[in-house]
DRENMAR-444435 format. One line per 3 residues: number of its first residue (from 1); their letters; for each residue x, z, y of C-alpha. Coordinates in steps of 0.02 Angstrom, whole numbers, plus 50000, padded with zeros to 5 digits. Layout:
NUM = A = X Z Y  ...;
END
This chain:
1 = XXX = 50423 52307 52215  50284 52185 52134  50338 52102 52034;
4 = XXX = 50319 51892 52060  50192 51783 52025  50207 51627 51899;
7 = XXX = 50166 51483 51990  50132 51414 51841  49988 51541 51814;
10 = XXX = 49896 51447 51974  49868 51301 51865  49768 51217 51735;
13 = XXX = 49861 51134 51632  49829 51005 51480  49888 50881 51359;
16 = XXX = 49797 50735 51305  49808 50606 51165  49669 50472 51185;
19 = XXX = 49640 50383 51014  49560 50206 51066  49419 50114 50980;
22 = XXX = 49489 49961 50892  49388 49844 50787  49488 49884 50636;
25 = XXX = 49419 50044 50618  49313 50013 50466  49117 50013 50422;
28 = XXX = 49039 50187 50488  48957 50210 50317  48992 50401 50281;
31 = XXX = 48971 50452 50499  49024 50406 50661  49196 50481 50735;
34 = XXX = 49226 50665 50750  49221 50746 50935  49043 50741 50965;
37 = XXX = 49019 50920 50980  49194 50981 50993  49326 51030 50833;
40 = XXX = 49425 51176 50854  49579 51126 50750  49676 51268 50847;
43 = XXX = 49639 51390 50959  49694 51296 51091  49683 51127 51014;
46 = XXX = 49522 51031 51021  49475 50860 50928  49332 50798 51049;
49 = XXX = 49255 50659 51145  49288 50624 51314  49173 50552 51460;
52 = XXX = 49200 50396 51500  49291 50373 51649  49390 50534 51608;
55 = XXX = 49469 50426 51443  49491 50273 51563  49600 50395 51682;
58 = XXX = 49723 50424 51531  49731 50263 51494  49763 50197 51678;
61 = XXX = 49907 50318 51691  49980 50265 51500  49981 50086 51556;
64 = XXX = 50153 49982 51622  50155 49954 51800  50190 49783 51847;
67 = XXX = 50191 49678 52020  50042 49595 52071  49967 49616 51894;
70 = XXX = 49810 49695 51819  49794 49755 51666  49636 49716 51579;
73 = XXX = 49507 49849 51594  49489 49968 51419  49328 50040 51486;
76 = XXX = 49376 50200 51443  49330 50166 51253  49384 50283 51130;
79 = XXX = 49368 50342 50962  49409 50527 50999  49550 50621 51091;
82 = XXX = 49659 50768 51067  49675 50888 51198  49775 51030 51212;
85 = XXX = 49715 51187 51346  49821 51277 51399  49967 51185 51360;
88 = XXX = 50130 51279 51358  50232 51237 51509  50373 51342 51632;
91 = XXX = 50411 51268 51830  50560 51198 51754  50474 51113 51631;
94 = XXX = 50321 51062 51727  50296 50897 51668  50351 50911 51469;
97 = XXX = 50213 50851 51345  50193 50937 51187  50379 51047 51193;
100 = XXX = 50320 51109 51033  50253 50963 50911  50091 51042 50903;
103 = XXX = 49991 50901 50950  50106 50762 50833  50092 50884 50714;
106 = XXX = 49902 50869 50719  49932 50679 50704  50051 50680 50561;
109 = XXX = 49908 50798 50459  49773 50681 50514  49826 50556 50391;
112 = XXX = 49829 50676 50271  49618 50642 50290  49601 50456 50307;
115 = XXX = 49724 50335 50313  49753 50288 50524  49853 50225 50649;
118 = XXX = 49839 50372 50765  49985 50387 50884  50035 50434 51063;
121 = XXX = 50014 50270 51143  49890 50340 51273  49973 50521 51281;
124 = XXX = 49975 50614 51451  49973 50795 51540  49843 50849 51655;
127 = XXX = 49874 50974 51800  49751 51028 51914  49806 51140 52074;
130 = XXX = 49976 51058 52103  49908 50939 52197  49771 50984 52351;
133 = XXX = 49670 50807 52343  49646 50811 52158  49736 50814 52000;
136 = XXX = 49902 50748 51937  49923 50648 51775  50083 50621 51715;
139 = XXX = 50098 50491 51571  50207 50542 51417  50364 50405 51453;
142 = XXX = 50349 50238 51342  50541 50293 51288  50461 50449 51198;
145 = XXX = 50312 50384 51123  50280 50358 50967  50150 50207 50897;
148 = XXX = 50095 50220 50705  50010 50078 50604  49922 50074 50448;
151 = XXX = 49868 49936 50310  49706 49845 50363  49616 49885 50189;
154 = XXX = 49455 49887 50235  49448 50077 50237  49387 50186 50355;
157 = XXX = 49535 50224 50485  49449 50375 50612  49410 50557 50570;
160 = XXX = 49227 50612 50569  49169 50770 50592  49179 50842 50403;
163 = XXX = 49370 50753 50419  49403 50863 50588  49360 51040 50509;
166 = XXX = 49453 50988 50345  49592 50953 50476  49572 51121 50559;
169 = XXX = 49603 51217 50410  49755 51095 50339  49845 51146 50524;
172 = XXX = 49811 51338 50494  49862 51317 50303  50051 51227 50366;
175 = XXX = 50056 51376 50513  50027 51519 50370  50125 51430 50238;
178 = XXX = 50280 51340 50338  50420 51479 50292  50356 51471 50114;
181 = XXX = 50367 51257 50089  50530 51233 50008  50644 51085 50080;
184 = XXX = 50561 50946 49943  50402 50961 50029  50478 50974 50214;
187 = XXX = 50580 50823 50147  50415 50724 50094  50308 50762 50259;
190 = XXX = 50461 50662 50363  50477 50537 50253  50283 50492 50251;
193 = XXX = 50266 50513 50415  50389 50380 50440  50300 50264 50323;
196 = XXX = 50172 50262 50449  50295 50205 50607  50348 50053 50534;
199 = XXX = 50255 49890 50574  50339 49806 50419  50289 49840 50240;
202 = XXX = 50472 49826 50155  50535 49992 50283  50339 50082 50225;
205 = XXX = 50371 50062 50048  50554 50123 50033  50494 50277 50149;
208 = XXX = 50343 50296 50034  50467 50287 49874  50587 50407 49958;
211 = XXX = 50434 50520 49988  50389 50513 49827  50571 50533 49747;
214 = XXX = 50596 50699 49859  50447 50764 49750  50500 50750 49584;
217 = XXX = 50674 50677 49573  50791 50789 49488  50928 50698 49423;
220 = XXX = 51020 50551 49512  51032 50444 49345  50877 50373 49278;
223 = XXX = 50809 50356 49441  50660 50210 49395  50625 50302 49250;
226 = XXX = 50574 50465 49351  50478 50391 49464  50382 50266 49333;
229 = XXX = 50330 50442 49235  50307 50559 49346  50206 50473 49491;
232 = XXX = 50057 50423 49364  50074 50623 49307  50052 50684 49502;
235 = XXX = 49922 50549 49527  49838 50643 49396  49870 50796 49443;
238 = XXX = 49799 50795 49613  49630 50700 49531  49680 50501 49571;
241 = XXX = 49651 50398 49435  49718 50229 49383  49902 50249 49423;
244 = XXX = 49989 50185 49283  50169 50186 49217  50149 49989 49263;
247 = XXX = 50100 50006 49431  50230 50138 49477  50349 50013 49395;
250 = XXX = 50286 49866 49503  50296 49984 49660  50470 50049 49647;
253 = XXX = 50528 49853 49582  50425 49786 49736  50507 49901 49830;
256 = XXX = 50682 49833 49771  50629 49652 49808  50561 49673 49986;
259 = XXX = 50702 49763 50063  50799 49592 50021  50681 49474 50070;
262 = XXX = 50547 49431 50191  50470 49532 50341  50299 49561 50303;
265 = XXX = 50174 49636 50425  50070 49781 50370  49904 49690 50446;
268 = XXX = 49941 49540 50290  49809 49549 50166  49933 49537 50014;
271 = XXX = 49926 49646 49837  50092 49713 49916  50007 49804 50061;
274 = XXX = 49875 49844 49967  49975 49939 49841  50077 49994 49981;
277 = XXX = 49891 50100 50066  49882 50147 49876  50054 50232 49867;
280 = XXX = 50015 50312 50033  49833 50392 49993  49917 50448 49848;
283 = XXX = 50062 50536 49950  49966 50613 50047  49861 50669 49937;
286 = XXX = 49992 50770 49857  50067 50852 50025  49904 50897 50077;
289 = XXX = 49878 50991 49899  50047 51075 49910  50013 51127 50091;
292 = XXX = 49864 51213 50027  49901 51261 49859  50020 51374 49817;
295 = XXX = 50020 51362 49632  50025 51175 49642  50179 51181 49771;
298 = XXX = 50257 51295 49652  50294 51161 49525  50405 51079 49642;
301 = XXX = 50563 51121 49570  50675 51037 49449  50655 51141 49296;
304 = XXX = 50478 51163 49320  50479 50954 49367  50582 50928 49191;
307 = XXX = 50474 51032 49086  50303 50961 49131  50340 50797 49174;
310 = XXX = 50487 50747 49069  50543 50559 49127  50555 50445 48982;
313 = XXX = 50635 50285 48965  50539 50100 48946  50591 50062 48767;
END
């Protein structure tokens, strides 16, 4: 007997994150966004641009239906998109975006490049040949979204093309080397990927501090002092300069103060959310090093931490 057909085989089937233009995106002083032709990130993972009235499609379907309402018109504008082909998918599980994190995964190592806001706000899958009078997009639900936001610095907050292939070989580096991270690193990825899913900067900076303390924290006493020696030590270590034992003090203090006062907005130009993208550039800095590096990830644990970074007290 022949054995059955998938179904599923029949059809084309994609995921798609749309990343939309926004005027915060910074000067384009060092190229325009990546997509323009095509980034291979996986092999079947693409960074690329989109035509026009294909993005618009996306973002028609990731919009809230209400009665007797229009939303106002995007015009398919976009910085870039991620799109995933073939994207993994069963009959039972037809309509399931991303089952596997590969494409938040891509997101999460994005900022690893440049500082953004890139989330799943517009975030849908495509399938053609379900449907006989043309294809069916089915938004990822608001409920399972995540949005991201980042401190309006000035900076440049889109990949470009240079940023794309870097990306490409960050993703391959975390597939080879994912059994190999120990659980300080794992530990540090979630906690700065959280700094960036928080609208408020008091939540970012204890996430970014947490981050930071899963890196070279070894001992639960003398926690300030840790942090206020060995932060400058990895800022210097991965080739940032002017991170001082006084700034790291201020940043971890800071940190103290906001959680107990005031809701501040990332999007307020204040030395706090400046300090704040600081922290984070820094952060990631680091992860994408140990990601890459294995003789730098190998310092990450607590005798090696104690021997070449020894915390010392403020006198």
């Amino acid at each position: 007997m022949a054995a059955e057909r998938d179904p599923v085989s029949d059809l084309s089937i994609s995921d798609v994150v749309v990343i939309p233009a926004s005027h915060t995106d910074g000067e384009w002083e060092d190229g325009g966004p990546a997509g323009d032709p095509p980034v291979q990130l996986l092999p079947d993972l693409q960074l690329r641009r989109l035509a026009s009235d294909e993005a618009l499609a996306y973002q028609r379907a990731c919009e809230p239906r209400h009665l007797n309402f229009d939303a106002v018109d995007a015009g398919g504008g976009h910085r870039c998109a991620l799109a995933r082909q073939p994207a993994p998918a069963t009959l039972q599980d037809l309509h399931h975006f991303d089952p596997d994190d590969v494409i938040h995964q891509a997101l999460a190592m994005s900022r690893y490049l440049v500082l953004n806001s890139h989330c799943t706000q517009v975030a849908a899958r495509r399938i053609e040949g379900l449907r006989p009078h043309g294809d069916q997009i089915a938004a990822l639900p608001p409920e399972n979204r995540f949005y991201a936001w980042r401190v309006l610095d000035g900076g440049r907050a889109y990949l470009t093309q240079d940023d794309a292939r870097q990306l490409a070989a960050l993703l391959h580096a975390l597939r080879r080397e994912r059994d190999r991270l120990p659980p300080r690193i794992w530990n540090a990825i979630w906690f700065c990927g959280s700094s960036f899913r928080t609208y408020y900067v008091e939540i970012a900076s204890v996430h970014v501090v947490t981050a930071l303390e899963s890196l070279l924290k070894v001992k639960k006493h003398d926690a300030t002092a840790q942090f206020v020696t060995r932060v400058p030590a990895l800022a210097r270590a991965v080739g940032i300069t002017g991170k001082t034992r006084r700034r790291a003090d201020a940043f971890y203090n800071r940190r103290s103060r906001l959680v107990h006062g005031r809701a501040m907005g990332v999007h307020t130009f204040d030395p706090a959310t400046r300090e704040l993208a600081a922290m984070q550039r820094l952060l990631t800095t680091a992860l994408r090093k140990a990601i890459e590096d294995r003789e730098f990830r190998a310092l990450f644990t607590a005798p090696k931490i104690e021997a070449r970074w020894p915390a010392r007290r403020r006198r």
